[in-house]
Steps between C-alpha positions, in 0.01 A plus 500: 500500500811550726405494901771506775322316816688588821428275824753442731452257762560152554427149349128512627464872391649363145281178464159750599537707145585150266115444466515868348812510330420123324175687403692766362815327312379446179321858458795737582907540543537510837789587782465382846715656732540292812693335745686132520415235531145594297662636229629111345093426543334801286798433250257295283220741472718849459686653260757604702575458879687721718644505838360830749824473666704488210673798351343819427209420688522693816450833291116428583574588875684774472324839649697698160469290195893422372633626127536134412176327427342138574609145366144513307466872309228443281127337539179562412366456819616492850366319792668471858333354810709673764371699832643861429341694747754813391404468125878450480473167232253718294712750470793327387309329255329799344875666470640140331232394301333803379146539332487132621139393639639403876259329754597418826325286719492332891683209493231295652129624537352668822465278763201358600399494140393132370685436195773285397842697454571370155122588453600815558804567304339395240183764527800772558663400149147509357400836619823655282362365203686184481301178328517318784167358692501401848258243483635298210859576645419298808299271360783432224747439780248299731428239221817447236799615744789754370549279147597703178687361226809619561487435925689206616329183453300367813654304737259192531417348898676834611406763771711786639438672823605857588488430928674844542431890512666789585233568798539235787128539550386409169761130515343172611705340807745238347317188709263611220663431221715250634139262532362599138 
């Protein structure tokens, strides 16, 4: 099975669907449309990945679809996790991918709810139909790391921090990191 998984956002918003999307990778063909720098870390567990801002693209925001079509024209299943208030990006995808099953979904669930984000991503991809369980997905992730055979091999004695955000409020002061 073909599915097109849209999510833009950054690094964090990338990292919160791997647990999913490793769940997913051996069971289906799939093309994540994102945004750098997450694209180079899904690489390993997609078929295909593909820059939001790159060309063609922007057809998803127009209020008139466009004659030309989108970088991705045929899938057996769509899936976006956008806010479109307008119905604008379901629009545009029903005109470019026609008789295509299309979900869209929050980008992150309702606030004040307890669950994990990537928790949740993964119960949205379930809920289309997708073989992907949220429970095992985290669990996978939680207890072997992102490994498959053809990912990079593990750096050994190795940890990388990601100290920034694009919201002030969510970054720890640098006297923080500076004592770790």
């Amino acid at each position: 099975m073909k599915v097109m998984i849209i999510r833009p956002g950054a690094l964090g918003d990338t990292l919160m669907l791997l647990p999913a999307l490793v769940d997913l990778s051996q069971k289906a063909t799939i093309t994540y449309v994102g945004r750098q720098p997450g694209l180079g870390v899904v690489e390993d567990y997609v078929h295909s990945a593909m820059d939001l801002e790159g060309h063609g693209w922007h057809r998803l925001f127009m209020k008139k679809p466009h004659g030309e079509g989108l970088p991705v024209s045929k899938t057996d299943l769509a899936i976006a996790f956008f806010g479109d208030e307008d119905g604008t990006i379901r629009k545009n995808l029903q005109v470019y991918l026609p008789n295509t099953p299309l979900h869209i979904f929050p980008s992150f669930p309702k606030k004040g709810g307890n669950i994990h984000v990537a928790k949740y991503l993964a119960q949205c991809l379930e809920s289309t139909g997708l073989p992907v369980d949220p429970d095992r997905s985290m669990k996978a992730i939680l207890t072997k790391g992102l490994s498959l055979e053809t990912a990079a091999p593990v750096i050994q004695d190795k940890m990388v921090f990601h100290p920034g955000s694009g919201d002030p409020k969510k970054n720890h002061p640098p006297d923080f990191w500076l004592n770790l």
